[in-house]
C-alpha positions, 0 to 999 in steps of 0.5 A: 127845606123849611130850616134851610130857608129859614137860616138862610134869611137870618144869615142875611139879616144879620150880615146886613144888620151888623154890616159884614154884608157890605162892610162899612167903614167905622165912626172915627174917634180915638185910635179907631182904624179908618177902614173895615177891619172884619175882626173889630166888626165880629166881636163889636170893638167898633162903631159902624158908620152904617150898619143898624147895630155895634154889637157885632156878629157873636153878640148878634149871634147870641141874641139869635141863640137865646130867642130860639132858646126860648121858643124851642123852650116854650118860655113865656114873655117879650124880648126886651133891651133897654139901650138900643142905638139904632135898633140893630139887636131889637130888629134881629130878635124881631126876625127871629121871631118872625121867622119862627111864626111867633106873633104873640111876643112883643120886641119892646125897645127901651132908651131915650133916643137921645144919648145918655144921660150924663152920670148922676155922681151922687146917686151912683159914684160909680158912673164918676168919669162916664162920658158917654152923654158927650158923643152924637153918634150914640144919640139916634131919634126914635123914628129913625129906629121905626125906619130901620125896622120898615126897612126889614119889613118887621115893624108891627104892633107888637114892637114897643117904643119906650122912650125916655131916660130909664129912671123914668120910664122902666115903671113904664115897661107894657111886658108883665113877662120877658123872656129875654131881658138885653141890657146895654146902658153902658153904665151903672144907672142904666144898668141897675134901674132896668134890673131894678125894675125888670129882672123879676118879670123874666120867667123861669127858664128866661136869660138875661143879656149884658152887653158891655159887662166886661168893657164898663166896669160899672155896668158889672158893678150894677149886676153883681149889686143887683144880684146882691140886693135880691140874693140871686146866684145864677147858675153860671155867667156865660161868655158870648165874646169877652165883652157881653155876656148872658145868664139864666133865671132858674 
């Protein structure tokens, strides 16, 4: 009874998370369709006016999947994503968490909460063209993430904000462990800081999520530098739904 009710409450969390429970329109830009389209909004191909995350439900899906791995697994550490609009992903792993008993992990949310940062072209020439910092709707303060995770009755102590642009604040990162490291930059800077400074704090037997490896060339750009730079060769690139994708530290 007890695994019945526990599905039952993460199914629910995450159709009202990314929306499929009431299935809310998207943001209109480009060539985006003005009504709900189930499809756009399983593989995350666009960006709700109202549900709490764009990942969709495969990659919401896989951030369910690699918390129950580490728990079922006894693999030590927080669930940490740098880049988390409106907190969608944190709250779902956050729910998991809870729905397993597990107080003793943090969730910590890593952005600036006021939209990308324009790219840096000098540093990183890879970034030439980004124009994310360009669009409102991905700029969400963070006291609207702390309402989104009341809302769900999962805000405590053990969820983190840390606010501010990844070049300044990855040093600042509380966890000395991370068992699930979620990567959604949406560029190489915002990509390769966190990597930089967090990837050597995932345990063995830990994952790492990238969100839009295969939508930002940059972003995959970053991994496979980083993974260059360190001389790490996961056993293998998973693929959750032909955008994002997951590895393990071994």
């Amino acid at each position: 009874m007890l695994a019945e009710l526990r599905e039952q409450y993460l199914t629910t969390v995450a159709r009202a998370l990314d929306g499929t429970i009431y299935e809310d329109p998207p943001i209109l830009f480009g060539d985006t369709k003005p009504n709900y389209d189930s499809k756009n909004r399983e593989y995350g191909w666009d960006w709700p006016s109202v549900a709490f995350t764009m990942v969709g439900s495969k990659r919401l899906a896989n951030v369910r999947a690699m918390v129950e791995s580490v728990i079922g697994n006894r693999v030590p550490g927080d669930f940490v994503e740098t880049g988390v609009w409106r907190g969608g992903a944190s709250i779902f792993a956050k729910a998991v968490l809870f729905a397993y008993g597990q107080n003793d992990r943090r969730v910590v949310l890593c952005d600036s909460f006021q939209g990308l940062p324009e790219p840096n072209e000098e540093l990183y020439p890879e970034d030439k063209g980004s124009d994310f910092h360009k669009y409102d709707a991905l700029a969400v303060s963070a006291d609207t993430v702390r309402a989104n995770f009341e809302k769900f009755g999962l805000l405590d102590d053990q969820v983190v904000f840390i606010e501010g642009f990844f070049k300044d604040t990855m040093p600042l990162v509380p966890s000395e462990q991370i068992a699930v490291l979620r990567l959604d930059g949406d560029m190489y800077e915002s990509t390769i800081d966190p990597l930089r400074h967090l990837f050597g704090k995932v345990s063995k037997g830990g994952w790492i999520i990238v969100d839009d490896y295969h939508v930002v060339p940059a972003a995959k750009a970053a991994v496979h530098d980083y993974l260059d730079e360190v001389g790490y060769q996961p056993p293998a690139i998973n693929e959750i739904d032909g955008v994002g994708v997951y590895f393990q530290k071994v």
